[in-house]
C-alpha positions as CSV (number, residue, x, y, z in Angstrom):
1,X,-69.6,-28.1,180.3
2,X,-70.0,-25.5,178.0
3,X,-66.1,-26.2,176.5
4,X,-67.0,-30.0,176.5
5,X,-69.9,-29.1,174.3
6,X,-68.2,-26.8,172.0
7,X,-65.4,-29.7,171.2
8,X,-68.0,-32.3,171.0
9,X,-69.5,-30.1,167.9
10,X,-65.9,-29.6,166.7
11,X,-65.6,-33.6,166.2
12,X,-69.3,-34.4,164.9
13,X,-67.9,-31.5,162.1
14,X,-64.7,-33.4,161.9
15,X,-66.2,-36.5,161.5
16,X,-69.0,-35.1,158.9
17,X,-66.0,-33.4,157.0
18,X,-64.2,-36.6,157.1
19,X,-67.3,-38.6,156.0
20,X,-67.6,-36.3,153.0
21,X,-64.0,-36.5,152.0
22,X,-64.1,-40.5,151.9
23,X,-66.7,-40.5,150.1
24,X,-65.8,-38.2,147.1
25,X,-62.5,-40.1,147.5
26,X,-64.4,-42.9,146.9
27,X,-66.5,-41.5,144.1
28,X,-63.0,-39.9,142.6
29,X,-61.8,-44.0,142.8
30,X,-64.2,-45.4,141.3
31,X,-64.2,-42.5,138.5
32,X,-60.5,-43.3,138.0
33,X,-61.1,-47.2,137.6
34,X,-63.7,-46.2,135.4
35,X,-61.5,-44.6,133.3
36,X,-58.7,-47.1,133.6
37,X,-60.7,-50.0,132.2
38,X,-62.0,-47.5,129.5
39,X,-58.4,-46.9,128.4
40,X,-57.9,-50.8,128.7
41,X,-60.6,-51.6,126.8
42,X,-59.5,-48.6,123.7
43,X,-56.0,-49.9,123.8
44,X,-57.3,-53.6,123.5
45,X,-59.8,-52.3,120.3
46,X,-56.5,-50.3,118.8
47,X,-54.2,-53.3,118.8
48,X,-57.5,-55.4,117.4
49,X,-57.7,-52.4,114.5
50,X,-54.0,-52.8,114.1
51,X,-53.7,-56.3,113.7
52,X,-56.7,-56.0,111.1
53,X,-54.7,-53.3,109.2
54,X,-51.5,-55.4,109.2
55,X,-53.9,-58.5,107.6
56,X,-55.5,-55.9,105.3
57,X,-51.9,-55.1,104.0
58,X,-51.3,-58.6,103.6
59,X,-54.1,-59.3,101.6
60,X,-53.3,-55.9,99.4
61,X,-49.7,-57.5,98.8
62,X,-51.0,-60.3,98.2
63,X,-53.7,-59.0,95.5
64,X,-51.3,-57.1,93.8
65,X,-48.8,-59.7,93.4
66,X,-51.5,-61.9,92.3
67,X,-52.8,-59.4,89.5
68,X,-49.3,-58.7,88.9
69,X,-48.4,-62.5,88.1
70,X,-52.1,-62.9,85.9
71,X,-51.1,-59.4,83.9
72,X,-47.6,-60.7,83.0
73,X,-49.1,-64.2,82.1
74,X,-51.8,-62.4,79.8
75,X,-49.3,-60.2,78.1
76,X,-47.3,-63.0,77.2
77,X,-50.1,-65.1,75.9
78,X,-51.3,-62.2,73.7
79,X,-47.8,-61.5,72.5
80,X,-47.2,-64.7,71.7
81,X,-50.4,-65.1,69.7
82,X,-50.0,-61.8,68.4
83,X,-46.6,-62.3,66.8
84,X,-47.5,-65.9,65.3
85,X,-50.3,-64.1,63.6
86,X,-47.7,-61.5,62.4
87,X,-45.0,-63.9,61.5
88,X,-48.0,-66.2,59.8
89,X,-50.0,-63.8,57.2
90,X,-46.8,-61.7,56.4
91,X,-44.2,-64.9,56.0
92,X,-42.1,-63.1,58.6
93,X,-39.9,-64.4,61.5
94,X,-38.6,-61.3,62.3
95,X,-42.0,-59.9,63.0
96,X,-42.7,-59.5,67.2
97,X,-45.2,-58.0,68.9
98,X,-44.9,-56.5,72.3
99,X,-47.1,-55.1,74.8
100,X,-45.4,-52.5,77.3
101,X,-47.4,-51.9,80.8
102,X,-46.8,-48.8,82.9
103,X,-48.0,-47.4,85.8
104,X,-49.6,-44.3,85.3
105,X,-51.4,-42.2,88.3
106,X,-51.8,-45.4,90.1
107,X,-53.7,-47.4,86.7
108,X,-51.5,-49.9,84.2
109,X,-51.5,-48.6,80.6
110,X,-50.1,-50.5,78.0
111,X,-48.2,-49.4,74.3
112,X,-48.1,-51.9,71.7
113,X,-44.9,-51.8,69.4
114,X,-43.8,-53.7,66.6
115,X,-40.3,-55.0,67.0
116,X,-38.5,-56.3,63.5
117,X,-35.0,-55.6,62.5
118,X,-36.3,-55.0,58.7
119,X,-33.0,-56.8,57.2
120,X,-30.7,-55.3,59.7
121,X,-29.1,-56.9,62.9
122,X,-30.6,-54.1,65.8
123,X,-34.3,-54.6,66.5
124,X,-36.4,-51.4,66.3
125,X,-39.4,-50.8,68.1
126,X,-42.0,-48.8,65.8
127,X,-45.5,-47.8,66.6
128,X,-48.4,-50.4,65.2
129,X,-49.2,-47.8,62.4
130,X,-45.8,-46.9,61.7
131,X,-44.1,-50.5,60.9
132,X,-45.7,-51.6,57.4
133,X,-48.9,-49.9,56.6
134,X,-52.2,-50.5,57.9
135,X,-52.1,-54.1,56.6
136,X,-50.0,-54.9,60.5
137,X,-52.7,-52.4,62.3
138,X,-55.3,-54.7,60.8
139,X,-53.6,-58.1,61.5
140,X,-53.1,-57.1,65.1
141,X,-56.0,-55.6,65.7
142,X,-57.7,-59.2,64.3
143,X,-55.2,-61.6,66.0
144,X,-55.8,-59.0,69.9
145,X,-59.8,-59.3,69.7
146,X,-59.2,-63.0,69.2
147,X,-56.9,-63.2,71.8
148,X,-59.0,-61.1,74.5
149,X,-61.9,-62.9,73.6
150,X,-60.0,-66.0,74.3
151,X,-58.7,-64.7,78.0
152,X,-61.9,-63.4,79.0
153,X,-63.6,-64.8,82.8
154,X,-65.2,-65.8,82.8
155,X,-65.6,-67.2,79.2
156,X,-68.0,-66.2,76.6
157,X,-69.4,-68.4,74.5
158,X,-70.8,-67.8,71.1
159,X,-69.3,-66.9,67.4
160,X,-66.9,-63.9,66.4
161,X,-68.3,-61.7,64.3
162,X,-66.1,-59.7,62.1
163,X,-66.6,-56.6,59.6
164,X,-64.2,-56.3,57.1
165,X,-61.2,-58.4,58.8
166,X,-58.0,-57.9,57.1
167,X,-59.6,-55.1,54.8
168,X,-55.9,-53.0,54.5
169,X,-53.7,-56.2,54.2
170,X,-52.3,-56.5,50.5
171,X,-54.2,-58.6,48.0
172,X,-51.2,-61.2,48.2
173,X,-51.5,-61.9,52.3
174,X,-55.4,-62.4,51.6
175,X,-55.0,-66.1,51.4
176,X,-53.1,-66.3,54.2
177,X,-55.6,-63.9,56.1
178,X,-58.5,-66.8,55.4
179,X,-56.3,-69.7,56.9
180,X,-55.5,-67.9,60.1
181,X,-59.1,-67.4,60.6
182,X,-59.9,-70.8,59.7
183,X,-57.1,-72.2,62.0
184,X,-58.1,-70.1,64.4
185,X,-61.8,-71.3,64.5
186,X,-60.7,-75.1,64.4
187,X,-58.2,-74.5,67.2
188,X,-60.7,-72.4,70.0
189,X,-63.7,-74.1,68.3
190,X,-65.3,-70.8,67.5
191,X,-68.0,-69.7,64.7
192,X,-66.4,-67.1,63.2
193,X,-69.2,-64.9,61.1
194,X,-67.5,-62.4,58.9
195,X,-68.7,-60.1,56.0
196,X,-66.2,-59.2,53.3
197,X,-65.9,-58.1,49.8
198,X,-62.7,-60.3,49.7
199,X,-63.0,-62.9,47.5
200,X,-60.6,-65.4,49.0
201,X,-62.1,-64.9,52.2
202,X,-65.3,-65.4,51.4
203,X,-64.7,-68.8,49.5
204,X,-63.0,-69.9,52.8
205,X,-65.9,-70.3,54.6
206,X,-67.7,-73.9,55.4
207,X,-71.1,-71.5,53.9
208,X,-70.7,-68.0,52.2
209,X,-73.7,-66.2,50.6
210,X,-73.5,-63.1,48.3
211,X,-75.9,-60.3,48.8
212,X,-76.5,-58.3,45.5
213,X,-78.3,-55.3,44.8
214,X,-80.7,-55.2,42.1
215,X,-83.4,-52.4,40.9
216,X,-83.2,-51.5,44.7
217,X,-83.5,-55.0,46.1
218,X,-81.0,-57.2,47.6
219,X,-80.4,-60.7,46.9
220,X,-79.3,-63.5,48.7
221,X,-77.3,-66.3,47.1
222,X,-74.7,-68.9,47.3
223,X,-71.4,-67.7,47.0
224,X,-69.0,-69.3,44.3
225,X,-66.0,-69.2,46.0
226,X,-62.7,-68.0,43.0
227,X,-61.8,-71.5,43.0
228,X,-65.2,-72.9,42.3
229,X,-66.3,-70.3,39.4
């Protein structure tokens, strides 16, 4: 009786040991499915982040190409507009302007140059101040704020004012300084307010006034243009 009693121990053990295996292989199971749909769940959010990268990328491409195209299509505008003010005042066809855009530590930078073959056949590239005197710096300087002001978005309204336009261009491209600016007004239908102490610009205005000083005082009246005096 006694043996019968020690072996029926030996199995309630048995059975308690067994009890307490399955169920911390049960626990261990379910830990292990836990973790499976955990790793599901990260791999499904890593191919989600993925497929938004890829987009992102796409959209970067697409973004650069985009402000790529609109760069090139604005430098050529402003060349363009540039070079028919050059070839215009001066009475030059050989007179070009170019913009040249570089990357530089990730940002565009442009150089403007001068391109004329100055009676020769090979075209040579000079810097704005170095091709002509000031008179060019002053014409392209006058002809690029018209032509930014122009390209702007979105657009801005209003007149240009200027201060001296023109002020280093020789006495003899005066006249042709004055219809540009009035060509340009009629053709973007812009005021253009300027002050001057150039006589033919100031009797091509639709209204000029002369300011005088006088025993300290300044007065206003109308201008008599060189032609009209």
């Amino acid at each position: 009786m006694g043996s019968d009693q020690g072996m029926s121990v030996d199995l309630t053990q048995l059975d308690f040991a067994m009890n307490e295996l399955r169920a911390r292989y049960n626990r261990r199971l379910g830990e292990r499915d836990a973790v499976l749909r955990k790793q599901a769940q990260i791999v499904d959010r890593l191919q989600e982040k993925r497929g938004e990268i890829d987009k992102l990328q796409q959209v970067k491409i697409l973004l650069q190409e985009s402000s790529a195209f609109a760069r090139e299509q604005a430098r050529r505008q402003i060349e363009t507009m540039v070079s028919n003010a050059l070839q215009f005042i001066f009475g030059n066809p050989d007179l070009e302007f170019r913009v040249v855009i570089e990357e530089v530590r990730g940002r565009a930078e442009g150089e403007f140059l001068v391109v004329s073959t100055y009676g020769g056949e090979i075209p040579v590239e000079t810097r704005p101040q170095d091709a002509r005197g000031g008179g060019v710096v002053d014409v392209i300087s006058l002809s690029l704020r018209a032509a930014l002001l122009q390209a702007n978005r979105p657009a801005l309204d209003g007149p240009m004012i200027l201060d001296e336009p023109g002020k280093h261009v020789s006495e003899e491209y005066s006249r042709p300084v004055a219809e540009f600016l009035k060509q340009l007004s009629t053709a973007f239908g812009r005021q253009i307010i300027m002050v001057t102490h150039n006589q033919h610009l100031a009797s091509s205005g639709d209204s000029s006034y002369m300011v005088e000083m006088r025993s300290g005082k300044s007065y206003v009246r109308v201008f008599q243009g060189v032609e009209q005096a």
